[in-house]
MIDOSE-1310 file (N, C-alpha, C; in nm, 2 decimals, decimal comma, always signed):
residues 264
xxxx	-2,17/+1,68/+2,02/-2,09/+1,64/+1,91/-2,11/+1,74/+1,79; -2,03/+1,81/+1,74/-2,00/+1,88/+1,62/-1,95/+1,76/+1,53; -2,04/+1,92/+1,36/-2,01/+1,84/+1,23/-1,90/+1,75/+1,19; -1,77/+1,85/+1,27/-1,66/+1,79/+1,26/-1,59/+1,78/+1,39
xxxx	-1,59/+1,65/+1,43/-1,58/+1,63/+1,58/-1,45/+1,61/+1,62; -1,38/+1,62/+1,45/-1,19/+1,59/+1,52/-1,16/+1,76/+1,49; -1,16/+1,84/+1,57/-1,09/+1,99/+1,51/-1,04/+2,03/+1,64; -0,93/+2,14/+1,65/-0,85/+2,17/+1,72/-0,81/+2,34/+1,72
xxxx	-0,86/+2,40/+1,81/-0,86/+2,50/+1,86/-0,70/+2,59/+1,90; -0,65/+2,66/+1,86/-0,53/+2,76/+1,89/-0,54/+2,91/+1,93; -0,48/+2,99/+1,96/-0,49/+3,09/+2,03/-0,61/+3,16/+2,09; -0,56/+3,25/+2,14/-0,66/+3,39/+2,21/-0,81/+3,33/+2,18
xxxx	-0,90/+3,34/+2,30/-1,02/+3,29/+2,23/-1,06/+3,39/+2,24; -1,08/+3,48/+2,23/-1,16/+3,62/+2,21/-1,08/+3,72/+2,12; -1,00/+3,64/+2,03/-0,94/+3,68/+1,89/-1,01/+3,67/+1,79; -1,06/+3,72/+1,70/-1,11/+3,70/+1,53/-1,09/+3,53/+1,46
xxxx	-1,21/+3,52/+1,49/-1,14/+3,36/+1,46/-1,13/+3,31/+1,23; -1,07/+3,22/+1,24/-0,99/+3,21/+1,14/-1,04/+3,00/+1,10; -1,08/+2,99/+1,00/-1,08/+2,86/+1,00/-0,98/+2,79/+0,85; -0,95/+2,72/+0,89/-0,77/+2,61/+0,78/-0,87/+2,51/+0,73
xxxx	-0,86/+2,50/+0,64/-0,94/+2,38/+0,56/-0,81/+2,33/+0,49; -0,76/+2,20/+0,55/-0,67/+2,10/+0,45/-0,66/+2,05/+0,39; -0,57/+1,96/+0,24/-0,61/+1,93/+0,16/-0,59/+1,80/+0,13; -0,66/+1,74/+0,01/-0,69/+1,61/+0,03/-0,57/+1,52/+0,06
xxxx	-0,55/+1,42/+0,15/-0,47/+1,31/+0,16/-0,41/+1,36/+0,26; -0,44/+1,48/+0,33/-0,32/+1,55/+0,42/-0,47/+1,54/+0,58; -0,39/+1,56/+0,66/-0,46/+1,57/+0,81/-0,44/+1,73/+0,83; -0,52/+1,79/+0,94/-0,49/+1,91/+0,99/-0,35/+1,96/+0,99
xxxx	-0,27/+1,89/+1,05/-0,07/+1,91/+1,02/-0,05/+1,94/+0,89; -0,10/+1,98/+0,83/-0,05/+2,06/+0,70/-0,05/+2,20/+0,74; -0,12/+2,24/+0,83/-0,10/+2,39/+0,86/-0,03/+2,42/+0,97; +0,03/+2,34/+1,02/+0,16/+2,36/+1,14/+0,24/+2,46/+1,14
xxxx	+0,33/+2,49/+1,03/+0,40/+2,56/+0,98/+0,34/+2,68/+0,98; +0,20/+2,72/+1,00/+0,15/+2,85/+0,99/+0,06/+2,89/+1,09; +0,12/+2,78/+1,18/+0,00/+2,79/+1,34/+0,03/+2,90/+1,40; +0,19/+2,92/+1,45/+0,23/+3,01/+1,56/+0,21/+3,16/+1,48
xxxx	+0,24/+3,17/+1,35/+0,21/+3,30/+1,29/+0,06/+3,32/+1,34; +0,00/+3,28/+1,24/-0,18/+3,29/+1,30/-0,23/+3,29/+1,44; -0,20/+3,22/+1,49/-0,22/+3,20/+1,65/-0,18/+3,34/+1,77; -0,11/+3,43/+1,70/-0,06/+3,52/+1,77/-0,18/+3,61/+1,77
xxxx	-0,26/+3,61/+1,64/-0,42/+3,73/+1,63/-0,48/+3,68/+1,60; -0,52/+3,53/+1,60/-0,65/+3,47/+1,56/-0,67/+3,37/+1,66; -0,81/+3,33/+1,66/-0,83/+3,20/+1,72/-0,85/+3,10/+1,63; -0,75/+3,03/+1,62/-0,75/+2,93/+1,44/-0,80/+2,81/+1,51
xxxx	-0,91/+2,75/+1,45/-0,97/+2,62/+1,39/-0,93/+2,53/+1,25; -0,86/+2,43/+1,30/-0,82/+2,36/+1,21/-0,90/+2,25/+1,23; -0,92/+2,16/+1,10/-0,99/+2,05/+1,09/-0,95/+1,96/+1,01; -0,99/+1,84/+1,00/-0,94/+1,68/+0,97/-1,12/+1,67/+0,86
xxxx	-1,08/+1,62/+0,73/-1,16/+1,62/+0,59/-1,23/+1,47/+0,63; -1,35/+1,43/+0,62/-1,38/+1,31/+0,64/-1,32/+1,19/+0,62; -1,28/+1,08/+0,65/-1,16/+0,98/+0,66/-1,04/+1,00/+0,65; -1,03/+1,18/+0,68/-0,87/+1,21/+0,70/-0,88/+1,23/+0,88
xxxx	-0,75/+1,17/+0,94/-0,73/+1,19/+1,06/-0,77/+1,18/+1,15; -0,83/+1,26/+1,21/-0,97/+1,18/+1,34/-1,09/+1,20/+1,30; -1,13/+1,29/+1,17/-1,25/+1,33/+1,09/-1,32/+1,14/+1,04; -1,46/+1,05/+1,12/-1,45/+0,98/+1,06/-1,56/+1,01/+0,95
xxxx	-1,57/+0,89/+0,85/-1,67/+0,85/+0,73/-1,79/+0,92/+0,73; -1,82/+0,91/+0,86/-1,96/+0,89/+0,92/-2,04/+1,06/+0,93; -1,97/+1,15/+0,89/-2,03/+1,32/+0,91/-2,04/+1,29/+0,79; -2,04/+1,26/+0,65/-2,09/+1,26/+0,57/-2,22/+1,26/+0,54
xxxx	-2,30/+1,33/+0,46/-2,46/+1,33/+0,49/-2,48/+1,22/+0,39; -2,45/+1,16/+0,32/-2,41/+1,07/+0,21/-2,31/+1,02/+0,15; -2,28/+0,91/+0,24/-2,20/+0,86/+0,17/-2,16/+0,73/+0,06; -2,28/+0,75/+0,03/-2,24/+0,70/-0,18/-2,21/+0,74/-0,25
xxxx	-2,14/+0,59/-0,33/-2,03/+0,65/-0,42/-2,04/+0,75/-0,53; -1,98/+0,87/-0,52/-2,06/+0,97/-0,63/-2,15/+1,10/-0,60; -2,14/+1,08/-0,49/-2,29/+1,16/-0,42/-2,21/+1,27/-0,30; -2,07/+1,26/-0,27/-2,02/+1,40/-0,20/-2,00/+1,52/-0,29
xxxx	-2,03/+1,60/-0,23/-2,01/+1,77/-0,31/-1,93/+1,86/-0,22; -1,88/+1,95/-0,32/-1,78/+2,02/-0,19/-1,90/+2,14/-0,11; -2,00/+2,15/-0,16/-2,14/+2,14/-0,09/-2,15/+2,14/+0,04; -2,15/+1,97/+0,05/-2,14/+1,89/+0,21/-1,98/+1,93/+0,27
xxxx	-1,88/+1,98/+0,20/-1,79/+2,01/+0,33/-1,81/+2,11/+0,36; -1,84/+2,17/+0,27/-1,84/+2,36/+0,30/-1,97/+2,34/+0,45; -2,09/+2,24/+0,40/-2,16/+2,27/+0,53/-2,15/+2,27/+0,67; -2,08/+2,12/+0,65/-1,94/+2,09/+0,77/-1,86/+2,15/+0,87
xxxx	-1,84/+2,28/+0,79/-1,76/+2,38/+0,86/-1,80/+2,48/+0,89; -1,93/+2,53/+0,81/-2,03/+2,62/+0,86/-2,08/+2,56/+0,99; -2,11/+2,45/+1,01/-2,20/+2,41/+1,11/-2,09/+2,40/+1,25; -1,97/+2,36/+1,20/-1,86/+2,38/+1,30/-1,84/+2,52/+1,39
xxxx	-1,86/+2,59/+1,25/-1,84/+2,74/+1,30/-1,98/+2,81/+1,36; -2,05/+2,72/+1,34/-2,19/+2,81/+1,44/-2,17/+2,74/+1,58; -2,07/+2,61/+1,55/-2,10/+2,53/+1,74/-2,05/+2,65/+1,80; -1,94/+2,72/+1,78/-1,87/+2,82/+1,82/-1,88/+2,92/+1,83
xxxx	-2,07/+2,93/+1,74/-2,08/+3,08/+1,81/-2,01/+3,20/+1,69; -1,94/+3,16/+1,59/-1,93/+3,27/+1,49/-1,98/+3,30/+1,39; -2,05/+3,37/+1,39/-2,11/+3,46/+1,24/-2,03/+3,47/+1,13; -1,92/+3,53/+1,14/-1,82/+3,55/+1,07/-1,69/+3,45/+1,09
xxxx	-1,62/+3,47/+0,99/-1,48/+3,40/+1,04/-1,36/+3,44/+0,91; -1,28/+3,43/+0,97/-1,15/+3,44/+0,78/-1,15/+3,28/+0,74; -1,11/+3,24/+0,63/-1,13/+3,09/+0,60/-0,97/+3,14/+0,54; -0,91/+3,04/+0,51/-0,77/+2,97/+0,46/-0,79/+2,88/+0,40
xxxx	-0,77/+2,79/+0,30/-0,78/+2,63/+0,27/-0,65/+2,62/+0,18; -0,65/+2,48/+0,15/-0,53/+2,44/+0,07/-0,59/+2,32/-0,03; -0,56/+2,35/-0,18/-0,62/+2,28/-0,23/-0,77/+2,28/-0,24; -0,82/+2,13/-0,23/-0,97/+2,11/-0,18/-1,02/+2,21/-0,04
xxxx	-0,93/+2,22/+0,03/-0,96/+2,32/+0,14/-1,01/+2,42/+0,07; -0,88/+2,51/-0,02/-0,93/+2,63/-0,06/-1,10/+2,62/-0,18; -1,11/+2,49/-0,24/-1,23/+2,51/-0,29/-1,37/+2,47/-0,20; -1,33/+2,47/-0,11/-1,44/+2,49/+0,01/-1,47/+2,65/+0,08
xxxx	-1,34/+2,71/+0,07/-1,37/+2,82/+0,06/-1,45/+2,92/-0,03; -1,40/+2,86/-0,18/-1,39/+2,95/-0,29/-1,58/+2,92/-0,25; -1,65/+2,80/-0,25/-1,74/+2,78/-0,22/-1,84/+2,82/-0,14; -1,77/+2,87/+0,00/-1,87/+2,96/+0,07/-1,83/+3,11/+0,02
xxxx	-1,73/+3,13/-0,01/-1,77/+3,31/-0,04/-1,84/+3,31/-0,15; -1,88/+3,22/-0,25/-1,99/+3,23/-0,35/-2,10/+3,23/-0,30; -2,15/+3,12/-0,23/-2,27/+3,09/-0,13/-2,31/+3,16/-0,06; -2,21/+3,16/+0,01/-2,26/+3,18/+0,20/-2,16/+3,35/+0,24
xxxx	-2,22/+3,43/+0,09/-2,09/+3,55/+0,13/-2,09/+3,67/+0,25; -2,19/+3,64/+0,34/-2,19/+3,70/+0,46/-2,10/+3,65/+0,58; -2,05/+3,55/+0,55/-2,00/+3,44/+0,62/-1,87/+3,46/+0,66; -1,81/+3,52/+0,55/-1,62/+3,48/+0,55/-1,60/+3,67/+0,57
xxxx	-1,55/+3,71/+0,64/-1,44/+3,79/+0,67/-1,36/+3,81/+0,57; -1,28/+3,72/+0,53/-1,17/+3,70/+0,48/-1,17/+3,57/+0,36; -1,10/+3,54/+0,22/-1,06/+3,43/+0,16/-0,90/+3,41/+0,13; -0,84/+3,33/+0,20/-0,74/+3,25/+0,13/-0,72/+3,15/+0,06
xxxx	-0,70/+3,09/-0,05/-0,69/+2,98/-0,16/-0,53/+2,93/-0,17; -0,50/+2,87/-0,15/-0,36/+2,84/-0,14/-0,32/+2,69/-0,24; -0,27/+2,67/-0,33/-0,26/+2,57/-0,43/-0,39/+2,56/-0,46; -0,50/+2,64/-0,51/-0,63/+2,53/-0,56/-0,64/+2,59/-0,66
xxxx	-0,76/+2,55/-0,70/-0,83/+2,58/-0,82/-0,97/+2,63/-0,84; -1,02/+2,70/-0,95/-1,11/+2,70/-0,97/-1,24/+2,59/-1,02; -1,15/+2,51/-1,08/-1,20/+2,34/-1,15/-1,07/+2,27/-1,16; -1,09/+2,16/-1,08/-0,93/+2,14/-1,10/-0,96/+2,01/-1,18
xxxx	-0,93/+1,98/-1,30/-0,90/+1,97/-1,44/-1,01/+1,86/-1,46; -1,03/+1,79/-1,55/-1,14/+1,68/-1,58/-1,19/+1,58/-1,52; -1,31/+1,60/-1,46/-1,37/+1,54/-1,35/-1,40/+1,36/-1,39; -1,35/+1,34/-1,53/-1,33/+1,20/-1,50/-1,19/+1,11/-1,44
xxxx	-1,07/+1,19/-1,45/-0,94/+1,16/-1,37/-1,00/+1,17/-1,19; -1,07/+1,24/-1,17/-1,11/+1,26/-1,06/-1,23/+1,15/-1,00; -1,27/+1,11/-1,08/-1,41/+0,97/-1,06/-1,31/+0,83/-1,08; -1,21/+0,86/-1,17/-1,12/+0,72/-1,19/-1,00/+0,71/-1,03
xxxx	-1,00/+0,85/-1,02/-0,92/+0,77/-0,91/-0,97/+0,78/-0,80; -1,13/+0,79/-0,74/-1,21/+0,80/-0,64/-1,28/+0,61/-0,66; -1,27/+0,58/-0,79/-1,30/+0,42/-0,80/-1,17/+0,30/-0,81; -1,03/+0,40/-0,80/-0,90/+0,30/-0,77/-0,90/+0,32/-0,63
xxxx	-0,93/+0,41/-0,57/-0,91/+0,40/-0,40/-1,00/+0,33/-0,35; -1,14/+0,33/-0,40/-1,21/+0,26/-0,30/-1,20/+0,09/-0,32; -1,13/+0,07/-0,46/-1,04/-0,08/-0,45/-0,92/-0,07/-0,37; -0,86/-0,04/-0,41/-0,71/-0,05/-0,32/-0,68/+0,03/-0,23
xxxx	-0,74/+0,11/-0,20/-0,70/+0,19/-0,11/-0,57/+0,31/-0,15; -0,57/+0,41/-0,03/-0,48/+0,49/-0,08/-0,29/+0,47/-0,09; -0,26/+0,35/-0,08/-0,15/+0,29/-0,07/-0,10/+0,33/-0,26; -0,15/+0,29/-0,31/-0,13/+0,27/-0,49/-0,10/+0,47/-0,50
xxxx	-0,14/+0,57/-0,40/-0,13/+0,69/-0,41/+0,01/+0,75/-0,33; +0,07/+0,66/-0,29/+0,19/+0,70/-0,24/+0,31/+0,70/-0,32; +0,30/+0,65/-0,43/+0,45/+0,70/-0,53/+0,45/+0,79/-0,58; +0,30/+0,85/-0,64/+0,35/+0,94/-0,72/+0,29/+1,06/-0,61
xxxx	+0,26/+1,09/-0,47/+0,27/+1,22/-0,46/+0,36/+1,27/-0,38; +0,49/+1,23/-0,33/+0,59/+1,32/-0,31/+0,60/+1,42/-0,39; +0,64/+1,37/-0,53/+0,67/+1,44/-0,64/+0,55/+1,62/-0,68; +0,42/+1,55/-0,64/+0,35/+1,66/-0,69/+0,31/+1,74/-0,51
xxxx	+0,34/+1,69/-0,43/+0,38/+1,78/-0,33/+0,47/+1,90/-0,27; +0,63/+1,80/-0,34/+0,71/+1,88/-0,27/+0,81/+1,89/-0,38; +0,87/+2,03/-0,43/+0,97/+2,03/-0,54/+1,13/+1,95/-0,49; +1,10/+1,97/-0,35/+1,26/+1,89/-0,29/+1,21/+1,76/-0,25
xxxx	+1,30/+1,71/-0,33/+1,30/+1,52/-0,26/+1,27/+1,58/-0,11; +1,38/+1,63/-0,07/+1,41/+1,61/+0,07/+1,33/+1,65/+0,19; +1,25/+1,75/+0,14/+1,13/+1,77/+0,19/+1,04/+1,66/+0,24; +1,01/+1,55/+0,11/+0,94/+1,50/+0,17/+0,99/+1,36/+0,29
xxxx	+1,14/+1,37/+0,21/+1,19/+1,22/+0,34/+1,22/+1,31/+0,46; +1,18/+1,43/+0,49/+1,23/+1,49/+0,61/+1,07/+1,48/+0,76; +1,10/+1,52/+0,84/+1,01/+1,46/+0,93/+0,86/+1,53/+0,89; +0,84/+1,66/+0,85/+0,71/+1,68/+0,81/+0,68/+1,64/+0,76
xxxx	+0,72/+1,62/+0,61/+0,67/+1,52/+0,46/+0,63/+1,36/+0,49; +0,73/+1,34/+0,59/+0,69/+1,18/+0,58/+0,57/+1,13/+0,72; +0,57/+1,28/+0,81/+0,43/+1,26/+0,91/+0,30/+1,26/+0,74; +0,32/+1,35/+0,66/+0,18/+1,40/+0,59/+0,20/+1,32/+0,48
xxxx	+0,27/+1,23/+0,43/+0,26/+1,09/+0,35/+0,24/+1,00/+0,44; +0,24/+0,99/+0,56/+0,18/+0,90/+0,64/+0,04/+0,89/+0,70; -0,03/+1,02/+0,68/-0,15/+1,06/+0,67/-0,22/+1,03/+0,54; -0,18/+1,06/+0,46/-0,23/+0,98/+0,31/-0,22/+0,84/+0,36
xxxx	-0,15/+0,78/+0,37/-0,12/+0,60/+0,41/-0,24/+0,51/+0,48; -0,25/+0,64/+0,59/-0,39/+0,64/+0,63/-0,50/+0,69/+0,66; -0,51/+0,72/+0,55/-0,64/+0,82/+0,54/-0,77/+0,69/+0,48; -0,91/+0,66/+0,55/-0,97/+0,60/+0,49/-1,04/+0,59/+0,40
xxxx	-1,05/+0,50/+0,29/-1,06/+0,49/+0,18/-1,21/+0,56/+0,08; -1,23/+0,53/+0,18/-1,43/+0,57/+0,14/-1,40/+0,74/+0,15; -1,33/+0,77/+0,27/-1,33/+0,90/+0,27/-1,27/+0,98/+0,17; -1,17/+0,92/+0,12/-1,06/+1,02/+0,01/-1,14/+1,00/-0,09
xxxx	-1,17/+0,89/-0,13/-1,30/+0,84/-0,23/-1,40/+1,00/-0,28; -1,48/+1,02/-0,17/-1,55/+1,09/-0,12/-1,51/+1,23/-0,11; -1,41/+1,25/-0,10/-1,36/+1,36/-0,18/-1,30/+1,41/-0,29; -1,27/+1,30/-0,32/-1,22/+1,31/-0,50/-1,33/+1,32/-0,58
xxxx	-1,49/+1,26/-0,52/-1,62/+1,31/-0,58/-1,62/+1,45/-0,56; -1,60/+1,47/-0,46/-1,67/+1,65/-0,42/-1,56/+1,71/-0,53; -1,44/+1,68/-0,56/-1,35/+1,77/-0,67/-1,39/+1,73/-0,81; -1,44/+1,66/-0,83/-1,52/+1,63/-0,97/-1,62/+1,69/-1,01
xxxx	-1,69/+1,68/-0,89/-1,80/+1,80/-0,90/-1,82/+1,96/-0,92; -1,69/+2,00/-0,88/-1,66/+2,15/-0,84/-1,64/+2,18/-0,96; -1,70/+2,33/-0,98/-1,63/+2,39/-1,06/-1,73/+2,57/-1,08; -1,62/+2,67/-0,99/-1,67/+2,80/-0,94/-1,62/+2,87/-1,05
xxxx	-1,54/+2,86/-1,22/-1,52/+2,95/-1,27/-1,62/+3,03/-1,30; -1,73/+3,03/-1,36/-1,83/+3,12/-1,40/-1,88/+3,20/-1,29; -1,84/+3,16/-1,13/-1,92/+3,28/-1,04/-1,78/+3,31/-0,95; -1,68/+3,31/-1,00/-1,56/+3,44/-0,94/-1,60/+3,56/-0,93
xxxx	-1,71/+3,61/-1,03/-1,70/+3,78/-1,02/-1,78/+3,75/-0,90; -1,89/+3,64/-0,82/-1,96/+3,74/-0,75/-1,86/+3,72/-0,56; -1,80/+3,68/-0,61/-1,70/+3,66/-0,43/-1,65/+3,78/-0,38; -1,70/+3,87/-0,30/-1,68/+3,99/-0,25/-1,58/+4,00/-0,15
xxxx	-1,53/+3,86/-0,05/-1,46/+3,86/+0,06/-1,31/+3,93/-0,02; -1,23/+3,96/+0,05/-1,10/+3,99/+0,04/-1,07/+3,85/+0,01; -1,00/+3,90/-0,13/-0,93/+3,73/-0,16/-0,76/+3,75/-0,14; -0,76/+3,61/-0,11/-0,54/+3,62/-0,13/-0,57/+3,51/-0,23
xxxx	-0,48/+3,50/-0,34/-0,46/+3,35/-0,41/-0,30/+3,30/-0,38; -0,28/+3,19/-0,35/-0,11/+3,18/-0,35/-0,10/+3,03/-0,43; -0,01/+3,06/-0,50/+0,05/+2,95/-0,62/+0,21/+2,91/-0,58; +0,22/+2,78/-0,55/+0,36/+2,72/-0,58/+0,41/+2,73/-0,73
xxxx	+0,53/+2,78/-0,75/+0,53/+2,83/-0,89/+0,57/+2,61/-0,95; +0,62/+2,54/-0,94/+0,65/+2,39/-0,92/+0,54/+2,33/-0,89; +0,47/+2,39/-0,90/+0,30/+2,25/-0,88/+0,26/+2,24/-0,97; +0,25/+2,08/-0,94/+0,19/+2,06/-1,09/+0,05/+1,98/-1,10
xxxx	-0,01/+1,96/-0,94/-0,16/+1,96/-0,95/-0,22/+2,10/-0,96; -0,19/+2,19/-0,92/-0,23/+2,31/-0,97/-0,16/+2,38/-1,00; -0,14/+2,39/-1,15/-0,01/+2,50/-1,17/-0,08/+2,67/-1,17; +0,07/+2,74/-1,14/-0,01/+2,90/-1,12/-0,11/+2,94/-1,25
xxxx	-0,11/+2,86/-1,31/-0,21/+2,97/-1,42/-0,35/+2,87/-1,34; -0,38/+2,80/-1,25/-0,55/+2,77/-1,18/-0,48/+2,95/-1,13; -0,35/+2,96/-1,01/-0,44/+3,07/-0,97/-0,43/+3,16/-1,03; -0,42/+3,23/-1,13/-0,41/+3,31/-1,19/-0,55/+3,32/-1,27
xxxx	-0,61/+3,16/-1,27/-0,80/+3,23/-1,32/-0,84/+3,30/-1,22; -0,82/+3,23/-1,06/-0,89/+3,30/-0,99/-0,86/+3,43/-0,96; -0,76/+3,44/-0,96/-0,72/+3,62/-0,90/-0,75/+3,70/-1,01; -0,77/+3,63/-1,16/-0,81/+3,77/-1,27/-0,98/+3,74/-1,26
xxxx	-1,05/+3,65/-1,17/-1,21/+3,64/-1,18/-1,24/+3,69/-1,09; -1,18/+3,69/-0,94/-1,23/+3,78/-0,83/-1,21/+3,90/-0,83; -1,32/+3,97/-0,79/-1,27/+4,16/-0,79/-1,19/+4,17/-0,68; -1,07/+4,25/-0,73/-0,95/+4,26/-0,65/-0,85/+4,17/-0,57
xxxx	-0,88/+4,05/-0,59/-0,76/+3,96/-0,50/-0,64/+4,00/-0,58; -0,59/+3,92/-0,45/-0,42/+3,97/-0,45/-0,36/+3,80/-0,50; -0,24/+3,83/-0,53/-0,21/+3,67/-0,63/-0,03/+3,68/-0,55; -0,04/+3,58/-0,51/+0,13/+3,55/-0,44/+0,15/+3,45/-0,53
xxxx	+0,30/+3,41/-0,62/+0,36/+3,30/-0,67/+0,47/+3,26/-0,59; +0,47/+3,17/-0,49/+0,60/+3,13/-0,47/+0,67/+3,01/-0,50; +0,86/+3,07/-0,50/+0,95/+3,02/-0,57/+0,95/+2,89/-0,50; +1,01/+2,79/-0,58/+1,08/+2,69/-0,51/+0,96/+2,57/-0,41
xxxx	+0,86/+2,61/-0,45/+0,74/+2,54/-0,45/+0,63/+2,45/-0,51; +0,59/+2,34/-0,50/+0,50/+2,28/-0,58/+0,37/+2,28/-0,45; +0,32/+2,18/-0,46/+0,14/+2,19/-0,41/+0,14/+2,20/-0,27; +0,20/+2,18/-0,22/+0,19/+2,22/-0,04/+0,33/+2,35/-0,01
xxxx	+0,29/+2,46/-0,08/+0,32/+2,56/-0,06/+0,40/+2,58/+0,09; +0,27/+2,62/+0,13/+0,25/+2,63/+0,32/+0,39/+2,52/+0,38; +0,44/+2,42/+0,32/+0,50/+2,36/+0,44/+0,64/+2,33/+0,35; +0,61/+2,36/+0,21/+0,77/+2,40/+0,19/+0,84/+2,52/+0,14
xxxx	+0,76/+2,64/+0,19/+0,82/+2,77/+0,20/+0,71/+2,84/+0,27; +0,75/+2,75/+0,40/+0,66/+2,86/+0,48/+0,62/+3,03/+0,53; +0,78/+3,08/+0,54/+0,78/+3,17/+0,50/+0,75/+3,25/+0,43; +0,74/+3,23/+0,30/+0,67/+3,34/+0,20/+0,53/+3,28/+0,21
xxxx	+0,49/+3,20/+0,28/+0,34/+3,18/+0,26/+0,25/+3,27/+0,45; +0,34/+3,22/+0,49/+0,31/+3,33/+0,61/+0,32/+3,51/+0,60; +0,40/+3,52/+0,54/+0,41/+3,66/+0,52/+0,29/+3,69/+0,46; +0,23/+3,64/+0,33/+0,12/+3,64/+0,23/+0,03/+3,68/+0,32
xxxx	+0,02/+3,56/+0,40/-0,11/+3,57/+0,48/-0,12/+3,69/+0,64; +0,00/+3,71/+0,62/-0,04/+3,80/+0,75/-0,05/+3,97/+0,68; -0,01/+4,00/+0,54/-0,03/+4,10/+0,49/-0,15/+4,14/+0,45; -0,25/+3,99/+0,36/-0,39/+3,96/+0,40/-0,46/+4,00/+0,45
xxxx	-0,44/+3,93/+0,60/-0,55/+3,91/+0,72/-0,51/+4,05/+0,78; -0,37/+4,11/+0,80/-0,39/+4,31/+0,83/-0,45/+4,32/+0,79; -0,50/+4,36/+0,62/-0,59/+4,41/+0,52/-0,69/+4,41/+0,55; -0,70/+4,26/+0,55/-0,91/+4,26/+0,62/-0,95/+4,29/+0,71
xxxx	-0,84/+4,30/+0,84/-0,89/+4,40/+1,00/-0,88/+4,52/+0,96; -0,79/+4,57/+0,91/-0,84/+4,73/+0,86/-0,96/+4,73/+0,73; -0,99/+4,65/+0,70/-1,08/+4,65/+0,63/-1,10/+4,76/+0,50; -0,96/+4,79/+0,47/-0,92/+4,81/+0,34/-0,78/+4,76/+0,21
C-alpha cells in the first residue's frame, strides 16, 4: 500500500517520470486532456487528493479539523514517488496541485526536475474564506458547492454542461466531505510568497486570463518571484485552464518539459 493508493500510471516506464497534482473538488480526470501529450515522453503519475476519487480520508496523517497542511500532501506524493523508485521527477499541479508543487521546490528542491503551476497561487487570498468554507462543507457537504463553481471553472457555460465538465462537477458532488474540508485547511494555511526567490526548478506559470479564483496577477507574483520562470496567459480561460483550452496549455508544457531535458 502506497501514500496514495488510488494513482494511475501512463506511458513508457522507463521514461522521465512526471507527477499531476489536481485540484481541489476535481479527481485525477482533470488532466485527461493532457495525458496523450505527456504520455508520449514521460511516465505520468496522476493522483486522486484525499476524499477526492479513490484517494480515501484515511492517508491523512491528521485528520482534524484544522490540522491539514499542504505539508501533508506534498509528503503524500513524495512518498508515492519513492514507492516508485524516483529520486527525481517533473511535478505539474493545478491549483492546490500546483501549491504542492510550489511547496516541494521550496522544501524538497533536489526533488523536482521540473515546476509547473497552472491556475494557482502563491497565497490564495484570506485564509479565513478558506476555514469558513472548510466548516460549511463539513456541515453540508459539498452539494451547497455546486452552483457557484461552473462559473469560476469554466468561462463557457458550455464547457461545463458538456461531458468533461459535468464528469468533474460530478467529482466535486462527490468528493468526501472531511476530505475537501481538509483541504481547504491545507489552502488556508499556505502561503510561499516570501520564499519564491529560493525555487531553483525550471518553473512554467500558466494563468487562465477569465479566472477568477486565481486571477493572472496570483501568476504573475509567482513568475516575477521565481528566478526565471516562464509565465503563459491563456485566452478564453478561467480556472481549469488544462481542460478548457487544452491546447495552449499543452503546448506550454511541452515547450517546458523540452527545456528541462535539455536542461537549458
Amino acid at each position: 500500500m502506497t501514500s496514495l493508493p488510488h494513482h494511475v500510471l501512463d506511458g513508457p516506464e522507463d521514461a522521465p517520470p512526471i507527477v499531476l497534482g489536481p485540484s481541489l473538488g476535481t479527481s485525477l480526470a482533470v488532466w485527461e486532456p493532457q495525458l496523450a501529450e505527456l504520455a508520449r515522453t514521460h511516465r505520468v503519475l496522476r493522483f486522486d487528493l484525499p476524499g477526492h476519487g479513490g484517494t480515501p480520508v484515511s492517508v491523512l496523517p491528521d485528520p482534524t479539523p484544522g490540522r491539514t497542511t499542504v505539508a501533508h500532501l506534498a509528503r503524500l506524493v513524495l512518498d508515492v514517488a519513492e514507492h516508485h523508485g524516483w529520486g527525481t521527477f517533473h511535478y505539474a499541479g493545478i491549483s492546490l496541485g500546483g501549491a504542492i508543487g510550489a511547496y516541494l521546490a521550496v522544501h524538497h528542491t533536489d526533488r523536482l526536475a521540473s515546476l509547473a503551476m497552472i491556475c494557482s497561487s502563491a497565497r490564495f487570498g484570506d485564509p479565513a474564506g478558506w476555514r469558513e468554507r472548510a466548516a460549511s462543507v463539513r456541515e453540508h457537504g459539498t452539494a451547497a458547492m455546486l452552483q457557484p463553481t461552473p462559473g469560476r471553472w469554466f468561462a463557457d457555460p458550455s464547457t461545463a454542461a458538456g461531458p468533461r465538465g459535468t464528469a468533474l462537477l460530478g467529482d466535486l458532488a462527490a468528493a468526501d466531505r472531511a476530505g475537501y474540508a481538509a483541504c481547504c485547511d491545507a489552502l488556508a494555511g499556505y502561503d510561499v510568497r516570501s520564499e519564491l526567490w529560493s525555487v531553483s526548478a525550471r518553473t512554467l506559470v500558466v494563468a487562465g486570463r477569465q479566472d477568477p479564483a486565481t486571477p493572472p496577477a496570483h501568476a504573475r507574483e509567482i513568475a516575477d518571484g521565481v528566478p526565471g520562470a516562464a509565465l503563459v496567459e491563456v485566452a478564453g480561460a478561467a480556472h481549469l485552464a488544462g481542460v478548457e483550452r487544452p491546447d495552449a496549455v499543452n503546448a506550454a508544457l511541452r515547450v517546458h518539459l523540452d527545456a528541462a531535458t535539455r536542461g537549458h
